[in-house]
C-alpha positions as CSV (number, residue, x, y, z in Angstrom):
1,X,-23.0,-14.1,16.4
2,X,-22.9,-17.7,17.5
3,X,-21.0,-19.3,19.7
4,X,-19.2,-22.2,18.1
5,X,-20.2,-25.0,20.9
6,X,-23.5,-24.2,20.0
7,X,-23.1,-24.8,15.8
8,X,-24.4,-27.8,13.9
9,X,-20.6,-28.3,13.0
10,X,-18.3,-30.5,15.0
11,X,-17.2,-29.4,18.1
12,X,-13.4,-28.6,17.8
13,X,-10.6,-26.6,19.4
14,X,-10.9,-23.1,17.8
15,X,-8.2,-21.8,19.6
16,X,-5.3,-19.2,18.6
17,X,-2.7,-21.7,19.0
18,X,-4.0,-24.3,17.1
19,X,-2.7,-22.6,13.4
20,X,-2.9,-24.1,10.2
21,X,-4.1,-27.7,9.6
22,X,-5.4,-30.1,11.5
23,X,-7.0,-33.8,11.4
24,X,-9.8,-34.0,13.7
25,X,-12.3,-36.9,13.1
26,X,-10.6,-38.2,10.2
27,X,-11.9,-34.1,8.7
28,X,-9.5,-31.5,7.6
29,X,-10.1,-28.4,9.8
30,X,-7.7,-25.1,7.9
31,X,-7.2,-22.1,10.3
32,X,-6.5,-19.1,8.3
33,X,-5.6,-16.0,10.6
34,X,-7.6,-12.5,8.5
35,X,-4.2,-10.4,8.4
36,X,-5.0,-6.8,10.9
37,X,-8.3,-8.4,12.2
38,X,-9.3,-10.3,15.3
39,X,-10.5,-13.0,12.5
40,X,-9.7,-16.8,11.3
41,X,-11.5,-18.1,8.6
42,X,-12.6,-21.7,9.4
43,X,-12.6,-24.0,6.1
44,X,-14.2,-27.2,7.3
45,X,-15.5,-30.3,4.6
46,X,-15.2,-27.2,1.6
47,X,-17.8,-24.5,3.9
48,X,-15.9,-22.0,5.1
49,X,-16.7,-19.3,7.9
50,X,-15.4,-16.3,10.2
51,X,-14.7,-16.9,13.8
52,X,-13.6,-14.6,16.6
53,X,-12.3,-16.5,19.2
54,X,-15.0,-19.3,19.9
55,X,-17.6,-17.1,17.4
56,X,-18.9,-17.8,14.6
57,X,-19.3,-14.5,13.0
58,X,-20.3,-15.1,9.9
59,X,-22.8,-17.6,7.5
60,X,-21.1,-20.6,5.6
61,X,-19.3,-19.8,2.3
62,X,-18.1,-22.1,-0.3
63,X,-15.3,-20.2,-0.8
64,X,-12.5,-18.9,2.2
65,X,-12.0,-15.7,-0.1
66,X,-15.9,-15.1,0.6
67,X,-15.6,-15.4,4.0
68,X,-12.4,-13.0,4.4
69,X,-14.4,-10.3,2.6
70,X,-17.5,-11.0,4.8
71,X,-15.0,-10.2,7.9
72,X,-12.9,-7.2,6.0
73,X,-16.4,-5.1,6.1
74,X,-16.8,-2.5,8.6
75,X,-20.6,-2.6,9.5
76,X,-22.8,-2.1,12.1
77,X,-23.7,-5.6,12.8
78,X,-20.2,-6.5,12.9
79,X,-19.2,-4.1,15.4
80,X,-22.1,-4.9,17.7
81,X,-21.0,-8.5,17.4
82,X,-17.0,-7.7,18.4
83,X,-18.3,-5.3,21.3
84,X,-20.6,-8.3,22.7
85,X,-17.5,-10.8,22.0
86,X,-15.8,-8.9,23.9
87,X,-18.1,-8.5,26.6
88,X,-18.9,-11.6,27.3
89,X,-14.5,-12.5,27.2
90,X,-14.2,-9.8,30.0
91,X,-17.1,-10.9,32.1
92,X,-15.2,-14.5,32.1
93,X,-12.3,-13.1,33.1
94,X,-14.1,-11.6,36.0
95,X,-15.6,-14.4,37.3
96,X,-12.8,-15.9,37.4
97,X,-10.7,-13.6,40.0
């Protein structure tokens, strides 16, 4: 799990409402939401990658249908990394009240 403003890509606006296509930088940034998962696949200069929320979940693929299947599978490691997500979103929300 990695934490997109911490990535060797550019930083950008990962955000739910920011759908489809985008220029940023003079780059074309797709946002493709992973139909009955908490995923988007990222497709940035022809790498593409899972993200949940601001995490990067998966490695760089040359291929957004590689990336969808990394996020489809059910594993261990993936559900540590959604539990810890979603840890880290509720202790945010904590500090915050």
């Amino acid at each position: 799990m990695e934490n997109m403003k911490n990535t060797e890509s550019k930083s950008a606006p990962f955000g739910a409402d920011q759908q489809g296509k985008q220029e940023l930088n003079s780059e074309m940034i797709e946002r493709k939401d992973v139909k009955d998962t908490p995923f988007t696949i990222i497709t940035i200069e022809g790498e593409s990658f899972g993200v949940m929320g601001e995490y990067r979940v998966t490695e760089k693929y040359d291929s957004a249908v590689k990336a969808e299947s990394e996020v489809r599978k059910v594993t261990w490691n993936r559900m540590v990394q959604v539990m810890l997500i979603l840890g880290e979103k509720f202790k945010t929300v904590e500090d915050m009240v």
